[in-house]
C-alpha positions as CSV (number, residue, x, y, z in Angstrom):
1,X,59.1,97.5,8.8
2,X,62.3,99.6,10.0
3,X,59.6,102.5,11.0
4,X,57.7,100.0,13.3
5,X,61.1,98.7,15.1
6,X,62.2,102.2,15.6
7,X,59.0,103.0,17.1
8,X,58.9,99.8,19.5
9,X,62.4,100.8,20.1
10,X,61.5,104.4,20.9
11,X,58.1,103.3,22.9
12,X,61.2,100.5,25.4
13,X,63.0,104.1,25.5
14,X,60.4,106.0,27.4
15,X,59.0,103.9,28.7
16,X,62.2,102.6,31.0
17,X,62.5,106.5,31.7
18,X,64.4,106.8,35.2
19,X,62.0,107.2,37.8
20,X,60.9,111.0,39.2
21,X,62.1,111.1,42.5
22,X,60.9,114.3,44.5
23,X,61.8,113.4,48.2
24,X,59.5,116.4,49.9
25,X,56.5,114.0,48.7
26,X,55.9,110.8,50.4
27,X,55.8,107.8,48.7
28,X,51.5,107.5,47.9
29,X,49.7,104.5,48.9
30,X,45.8,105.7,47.7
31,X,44.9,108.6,45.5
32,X,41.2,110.1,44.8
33,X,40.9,112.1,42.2
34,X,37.6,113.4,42.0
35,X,37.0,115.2,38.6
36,X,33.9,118.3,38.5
37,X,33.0,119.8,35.9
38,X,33.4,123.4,33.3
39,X,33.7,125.8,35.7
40,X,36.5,128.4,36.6
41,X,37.8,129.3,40.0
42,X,36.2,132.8,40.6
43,X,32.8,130.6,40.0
44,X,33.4,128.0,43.0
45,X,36.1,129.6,45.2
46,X,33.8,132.1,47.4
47,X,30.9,131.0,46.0
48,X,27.7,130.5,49.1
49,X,26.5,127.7,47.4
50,X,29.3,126.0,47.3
51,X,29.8,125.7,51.2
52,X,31.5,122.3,51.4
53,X,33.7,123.0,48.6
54,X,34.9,126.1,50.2
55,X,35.1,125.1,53.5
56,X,37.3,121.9,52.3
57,X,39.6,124.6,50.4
58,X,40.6,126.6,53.0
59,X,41.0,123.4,55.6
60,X,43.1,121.2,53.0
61,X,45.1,122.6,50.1
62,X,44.2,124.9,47.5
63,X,46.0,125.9,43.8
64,X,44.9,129.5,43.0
65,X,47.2,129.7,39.6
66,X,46.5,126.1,38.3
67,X,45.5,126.3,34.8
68,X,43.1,123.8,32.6
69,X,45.4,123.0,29.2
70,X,42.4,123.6,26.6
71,X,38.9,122.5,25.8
72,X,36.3,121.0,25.7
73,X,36.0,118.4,28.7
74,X,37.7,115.4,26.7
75,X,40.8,116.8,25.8
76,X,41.2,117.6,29.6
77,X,40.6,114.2,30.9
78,X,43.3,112.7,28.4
79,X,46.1,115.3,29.5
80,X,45.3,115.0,33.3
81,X,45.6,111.1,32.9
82,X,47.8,110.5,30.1
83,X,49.7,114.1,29.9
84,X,48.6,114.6,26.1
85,X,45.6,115.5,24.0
86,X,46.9,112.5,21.9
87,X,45.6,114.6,19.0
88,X,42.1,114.6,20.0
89,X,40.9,117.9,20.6
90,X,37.0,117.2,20.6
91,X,34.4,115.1,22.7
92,X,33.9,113.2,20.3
93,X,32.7,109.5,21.1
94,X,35.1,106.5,20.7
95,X,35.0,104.5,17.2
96,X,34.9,101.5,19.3
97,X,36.7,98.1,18.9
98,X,38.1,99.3,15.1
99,X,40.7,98.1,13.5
100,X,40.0,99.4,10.2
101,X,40.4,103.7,11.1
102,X,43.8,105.3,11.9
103,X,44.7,107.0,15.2
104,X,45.3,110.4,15.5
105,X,48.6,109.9,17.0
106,X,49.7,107.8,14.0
107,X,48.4,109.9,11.3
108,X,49.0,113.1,13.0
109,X,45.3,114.4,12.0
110,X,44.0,116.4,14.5
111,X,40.4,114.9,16.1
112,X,38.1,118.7,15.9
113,X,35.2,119.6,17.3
114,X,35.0,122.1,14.6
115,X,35.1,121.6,11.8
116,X,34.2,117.8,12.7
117,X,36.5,115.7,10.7
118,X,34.1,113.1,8.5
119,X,34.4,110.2,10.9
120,X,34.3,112.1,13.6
121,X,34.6,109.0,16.2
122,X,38.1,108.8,18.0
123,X,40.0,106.0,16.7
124,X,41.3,103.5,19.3
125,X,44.8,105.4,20.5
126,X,47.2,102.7,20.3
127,X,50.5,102.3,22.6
128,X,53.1,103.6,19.8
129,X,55.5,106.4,19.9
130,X,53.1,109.4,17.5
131,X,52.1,113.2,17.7
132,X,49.7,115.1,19.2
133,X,48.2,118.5,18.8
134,X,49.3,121.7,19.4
135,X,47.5,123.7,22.0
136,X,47.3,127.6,20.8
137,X,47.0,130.1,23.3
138,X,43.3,130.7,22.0
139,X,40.4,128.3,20.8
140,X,39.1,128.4,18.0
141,X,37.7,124.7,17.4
142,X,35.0,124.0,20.3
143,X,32.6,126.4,20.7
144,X,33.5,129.1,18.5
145,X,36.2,129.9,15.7
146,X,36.0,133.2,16.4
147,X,39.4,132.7,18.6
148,X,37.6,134.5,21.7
149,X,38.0,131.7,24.2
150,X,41.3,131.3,26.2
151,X,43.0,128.2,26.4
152,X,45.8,127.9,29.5
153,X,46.2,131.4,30.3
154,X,45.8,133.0,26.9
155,X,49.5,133.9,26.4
156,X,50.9,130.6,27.1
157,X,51.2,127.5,23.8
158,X,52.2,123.7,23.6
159,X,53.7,122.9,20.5
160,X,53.1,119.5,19.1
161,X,54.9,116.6,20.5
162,X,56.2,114.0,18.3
163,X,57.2,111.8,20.9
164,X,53.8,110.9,22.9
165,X,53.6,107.3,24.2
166,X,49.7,106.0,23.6
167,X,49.4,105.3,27.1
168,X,48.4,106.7,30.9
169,X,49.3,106.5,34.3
170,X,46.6,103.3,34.2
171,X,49.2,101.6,31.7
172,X,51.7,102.7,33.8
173,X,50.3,101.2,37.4
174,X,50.0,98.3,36.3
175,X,53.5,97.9,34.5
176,X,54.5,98.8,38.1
177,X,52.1,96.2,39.8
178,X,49.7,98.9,41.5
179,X,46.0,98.8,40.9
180,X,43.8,101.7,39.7
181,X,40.0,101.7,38.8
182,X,37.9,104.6,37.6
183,X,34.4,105.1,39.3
184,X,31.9,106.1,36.6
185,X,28.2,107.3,38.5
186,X,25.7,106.1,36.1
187,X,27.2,103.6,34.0
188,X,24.7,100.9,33.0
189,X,24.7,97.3,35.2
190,X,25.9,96.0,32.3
191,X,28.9,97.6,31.5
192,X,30.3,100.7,29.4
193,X,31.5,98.6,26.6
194,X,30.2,100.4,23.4
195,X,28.2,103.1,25.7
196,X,28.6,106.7,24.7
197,X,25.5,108.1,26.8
198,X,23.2,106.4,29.7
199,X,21.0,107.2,32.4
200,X,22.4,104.4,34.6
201,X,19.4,102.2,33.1
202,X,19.0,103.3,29.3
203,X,21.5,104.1,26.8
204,X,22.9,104.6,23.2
205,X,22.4,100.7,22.9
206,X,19.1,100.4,24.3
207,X,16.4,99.4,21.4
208,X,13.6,101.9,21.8
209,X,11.8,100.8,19.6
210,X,11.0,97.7,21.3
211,X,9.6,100.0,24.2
212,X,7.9,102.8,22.0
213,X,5.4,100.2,20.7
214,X,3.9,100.6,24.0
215,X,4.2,104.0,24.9
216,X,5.0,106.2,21.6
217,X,7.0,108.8,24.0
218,X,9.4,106.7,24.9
219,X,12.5,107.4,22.6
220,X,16.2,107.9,22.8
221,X,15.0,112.0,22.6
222,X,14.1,111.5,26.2
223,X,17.8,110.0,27.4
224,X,19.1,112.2,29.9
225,X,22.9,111.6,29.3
226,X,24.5,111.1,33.0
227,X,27.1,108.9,32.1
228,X,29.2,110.8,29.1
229,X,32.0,108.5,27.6
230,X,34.2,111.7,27.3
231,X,34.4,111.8,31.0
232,X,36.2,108.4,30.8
233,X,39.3,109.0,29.3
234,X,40.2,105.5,29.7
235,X,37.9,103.8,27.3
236,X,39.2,105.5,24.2
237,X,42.4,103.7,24.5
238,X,43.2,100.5,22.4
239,X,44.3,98.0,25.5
240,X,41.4,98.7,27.7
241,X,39.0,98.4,25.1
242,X,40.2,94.9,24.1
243,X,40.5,94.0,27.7
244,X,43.4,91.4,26.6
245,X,44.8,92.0,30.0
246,X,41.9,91.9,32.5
247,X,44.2,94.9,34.7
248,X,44.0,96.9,31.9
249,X,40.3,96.9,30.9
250,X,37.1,98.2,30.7
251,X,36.7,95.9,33.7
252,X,38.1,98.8,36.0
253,X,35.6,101.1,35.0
254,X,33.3,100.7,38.0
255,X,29.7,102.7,39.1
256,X,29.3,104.1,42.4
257,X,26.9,102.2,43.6
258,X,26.8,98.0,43.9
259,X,28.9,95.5,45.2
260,X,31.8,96.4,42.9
261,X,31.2,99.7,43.0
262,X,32.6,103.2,44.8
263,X,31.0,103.3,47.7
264,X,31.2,99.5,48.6
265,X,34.4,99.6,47.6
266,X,35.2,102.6,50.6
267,X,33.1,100.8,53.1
268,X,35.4,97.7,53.0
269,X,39.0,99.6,52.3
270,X,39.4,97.7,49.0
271,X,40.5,100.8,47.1
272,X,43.3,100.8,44.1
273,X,46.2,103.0,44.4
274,X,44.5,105.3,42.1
275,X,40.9,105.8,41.9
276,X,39.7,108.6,39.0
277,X,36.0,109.9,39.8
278,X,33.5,110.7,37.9
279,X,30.4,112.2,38.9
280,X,27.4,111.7,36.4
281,X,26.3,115.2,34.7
282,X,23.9,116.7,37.1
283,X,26.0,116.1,39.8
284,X,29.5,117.3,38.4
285,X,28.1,120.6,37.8
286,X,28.0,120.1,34.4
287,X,24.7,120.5,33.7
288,X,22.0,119.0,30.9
289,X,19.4,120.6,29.2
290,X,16.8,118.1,29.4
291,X,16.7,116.6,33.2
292,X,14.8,119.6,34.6
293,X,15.3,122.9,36.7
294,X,18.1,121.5,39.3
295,X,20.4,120.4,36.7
296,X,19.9,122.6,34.2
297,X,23.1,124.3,32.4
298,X,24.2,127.8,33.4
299,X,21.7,130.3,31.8
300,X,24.7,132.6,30.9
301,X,28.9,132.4,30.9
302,X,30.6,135.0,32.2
303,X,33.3,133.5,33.7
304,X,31.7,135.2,37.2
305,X,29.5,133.9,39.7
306,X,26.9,136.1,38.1
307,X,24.7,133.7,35.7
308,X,25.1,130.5,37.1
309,X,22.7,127.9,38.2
310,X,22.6,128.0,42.0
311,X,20.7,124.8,42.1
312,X,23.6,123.1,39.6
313,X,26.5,124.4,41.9
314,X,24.7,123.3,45.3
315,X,23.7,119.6,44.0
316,X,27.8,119.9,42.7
317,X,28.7,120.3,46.2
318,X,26.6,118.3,48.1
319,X,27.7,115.6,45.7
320,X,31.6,116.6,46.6
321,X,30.5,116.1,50.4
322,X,29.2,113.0,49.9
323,X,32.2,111.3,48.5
324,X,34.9,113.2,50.5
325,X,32.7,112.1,53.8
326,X,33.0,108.4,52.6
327,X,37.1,108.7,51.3
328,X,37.6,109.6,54.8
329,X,35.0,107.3,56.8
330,X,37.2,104.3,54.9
331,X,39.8,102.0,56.1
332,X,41.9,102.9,53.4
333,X,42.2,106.5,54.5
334,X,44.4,105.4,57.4
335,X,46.2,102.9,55.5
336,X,49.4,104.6,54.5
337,X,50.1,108.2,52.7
338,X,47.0,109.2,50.8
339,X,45.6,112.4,49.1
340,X,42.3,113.6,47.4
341,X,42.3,116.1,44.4
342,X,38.9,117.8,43.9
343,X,39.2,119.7,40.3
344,X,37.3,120.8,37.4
345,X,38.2,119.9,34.3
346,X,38.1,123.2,32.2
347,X,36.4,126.8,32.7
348,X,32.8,128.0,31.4
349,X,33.8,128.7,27.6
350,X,33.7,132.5,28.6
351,X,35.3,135.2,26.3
352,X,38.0,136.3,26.4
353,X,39.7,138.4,29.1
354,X,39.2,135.2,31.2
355,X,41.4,132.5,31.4
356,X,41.2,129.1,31.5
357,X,42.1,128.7,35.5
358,X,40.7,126.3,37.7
359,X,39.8,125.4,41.3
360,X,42.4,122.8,42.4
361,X,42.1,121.5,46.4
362,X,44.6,118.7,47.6
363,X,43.7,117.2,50.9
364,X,46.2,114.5,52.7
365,X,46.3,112.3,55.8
366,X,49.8,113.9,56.2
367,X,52.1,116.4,55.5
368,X,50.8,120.7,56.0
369,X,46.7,121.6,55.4
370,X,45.8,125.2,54.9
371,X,48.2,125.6,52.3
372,X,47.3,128.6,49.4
373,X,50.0,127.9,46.8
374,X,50.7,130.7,44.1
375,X,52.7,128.8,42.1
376,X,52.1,128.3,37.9
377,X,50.7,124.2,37.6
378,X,48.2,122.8,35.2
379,X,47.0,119.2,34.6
380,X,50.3,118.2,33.6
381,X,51.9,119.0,36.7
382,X,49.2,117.1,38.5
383,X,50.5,113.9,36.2
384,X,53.8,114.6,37.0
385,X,53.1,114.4,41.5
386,X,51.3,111.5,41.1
387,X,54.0,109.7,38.9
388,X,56.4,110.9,41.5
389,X,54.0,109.7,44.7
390,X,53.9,106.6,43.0
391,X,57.3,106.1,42.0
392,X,56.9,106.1,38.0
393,X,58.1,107.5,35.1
394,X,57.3,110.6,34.2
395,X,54.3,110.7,30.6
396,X,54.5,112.6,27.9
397,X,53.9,116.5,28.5
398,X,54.6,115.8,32.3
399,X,58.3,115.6,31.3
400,X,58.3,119.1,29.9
401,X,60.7,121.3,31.8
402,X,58.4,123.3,32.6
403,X,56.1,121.4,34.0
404,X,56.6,121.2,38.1
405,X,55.9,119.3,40.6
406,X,53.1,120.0,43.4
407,X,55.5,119.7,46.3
408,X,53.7,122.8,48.5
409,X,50.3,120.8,47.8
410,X,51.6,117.2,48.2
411,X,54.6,117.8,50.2
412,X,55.3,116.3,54.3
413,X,55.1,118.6,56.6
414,X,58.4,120.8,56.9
415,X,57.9,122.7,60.2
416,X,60.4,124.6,62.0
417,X,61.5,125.5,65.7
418,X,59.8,129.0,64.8
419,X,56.0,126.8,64.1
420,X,56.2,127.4,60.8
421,X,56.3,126.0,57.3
422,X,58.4,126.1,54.6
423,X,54.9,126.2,52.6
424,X,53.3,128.3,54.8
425,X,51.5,130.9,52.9
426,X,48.4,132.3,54.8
């Protein structure tokens, strides 16, 4: 009993944090995140195939020393929204709606892709003060134990935390009365509760049996997995999964298409304040090995250009247009102080010299555009803007001291009688 009211005490500490104030970033009415998928910056920056991508880098904003934390995907998507691995360092699905498994934050267990821990599902991470796991300066628990595959920028660690708060910026939006959804392409019409894989149509909880007595090919073998929970880092958390508050549920996970959906949503101006993206597998650049020769994975990783599927990379980018066309065709666009983040998550896996450095463009209805900033920032500095933009408290890893803020990305414009910038850098 005194552990639990020390926590609760501990979880009203942080959580009343003073708010970041940064003053060179305006106060942000609408952010689009839009998150792509395990590929480094060499392999998208320059690339021919990517010509939208490109051509939106050098017009907006671009990060060419922003660093992934580690792998694989999952653990990324938790520390861009949450600013911790919350001791889940796998992509392992969620152990949905349990009450009977313990939470890597509480037990301090680390979640592995390998070795796989025996229930390898992610327990429910609960809103308590816990730990989370230490990120080495080289894998050796995804694809490989060899310890050939650089996390950050292979030099770099994060110790441990023992004072992570179960919760992200969603938890925090709504504390603070702003709205956030995430838009999941694929998801099923009827919902992502209890969905780890789907097609948009099909999914872990379809009954194929029911459909192979007619046709005996049609099983779950021949799923093509668009949707991927892992790419939703919201649904592993306690709160939304039990929906108790409907602004903190698996309500806000939304498709793209629809009448609730992205695109409807941008056609009307009815956006949250935050809106995290998710393009479905083939169209993220991720790749799957079974939804034929346009989405097909890489053939090889060599953290270059050389190897990779041009087909993937194009559809990637087209995809990218697509959504950045409709942010901008919106009413919300106008409305206020508003940026969109195009990033991928993590590199290709590659050995060792390369690093785990990522493609980061930030484009703004205000402020400087064709900004190159040199500066050291990884996911958690991309936590810590947006709580600034949108006045909150700093989370978890995004209050390390070393952690800055993207003010030359994010920042007003700060011209001079001369013409130019303080963050002028081309």
């Amino acid at each position: 009993m005194k552990k639990t009211a020390a926590s609760l005490s501990l979880l009203g500490s942080l959580l009343v944090n003073p708010v970041l104030a940064d003053t060179s970033i305006p106060k942000l009415d609408h952010v689009f995140v839009i998150m792509m998928e395990n590929h480094a910056y060499g392999q998208i920056i320059g690339n021919p195939n990517a010509p939208f991508i490109n051509q939106l880098a050098s017009s907006a904003n671009l990060a060419n020393k922003y660093f992934a934390i580690g792998h694989p995907s999952l653990t990324n998507y938790l520390e861009v929204v949450g600013g911790s691995n919350f001791g889940v360092q796998s992509d392992h699905y969620p152990d949905w709606h349990s009450t009977s498994c313990v939470a890597n934050i509480v037990s301090g267990q680390t979640n592995f892709d390998n070795p796989a821990p025996a229930n390898a599902n992610v327990c429910p991470i609960p809103a308590v003060i816990g730990a989370d796991a230490a990120t080495n300066a080289t894998d050796t628990i995804n694809e490989t134990q060899s310890g050939t595959i650089n996390n950050i920028d292979g030099v770099l660690s994060i110790p441990a935390s023992h004072k992570i708060v179960g919760k992200t910026i969603a938890d925090q939006l709504v504390a603070a009365g702003l709205s956030w959804k995430t838009y999941q392409e694929s998801i099923p019409l009827t919902g992502v509760d209890g969905v780890n894989v789907s097609d948009g149509t099909y999914s872990n909880l379809t009954d194929f049996s029911s459909l192979s007595q007619e046709d005996p090919e049609v099983t779950s073998a021949g799923l093509v997995y668009l949707y991927a929970v892992k790419h939703n880092p919201f649904a592993y958390f306690k709160s939304v999964q039990e929906g108790t508050n409907p602004a903190l549920s698996l309500k806000k996970v939304a498709p793209f298409d629809g009448g609730n959906g992205l695109y409807a949503d941008l056609s009307t101006g009815h956006v949250p304040a935050f809106s995290f993206i998710a393009p479905n597998q083939c169209n993220d650049q991720h790749g799957r090995g079974n939804a034929g020769p346009f989405c097909n994975y890489d053939p090889s990783s060599t953290g270059t250009q050389v190897g990779l599927n041009p087909a993937l990379i194009q559809q990637g980018d087209n995809t990218v247009a697509k959504i950045v066309t409709a942010i901008k065709k919106s009413p919300a666009w106008d409305d206020g102080h508003n940026a969109i983040v195009v990033m991928w998550d993590e590199n290709d896996y590659s050995d060792a010299p390369n690093i785990n450095q990522v493609a980061v463009i930030v484009d703004t209805n205000y402020g400087n555009h064709g900004v190159t900033s040199s500066k050291y920032y990884n996911h958690f500095s991309l936590l810590k803007t947006l709580d600034v933009g949108f006045g909150l408290p700093c989370l978890n890893h995004a209050c390390d001291a070393n952690v800055d803020v993207m003010t030359d990305l994010f920042g007003k414009s700060s011209h001079h009688k001369d013409g130019h910038s303080d963050y002028d850098s081309h």
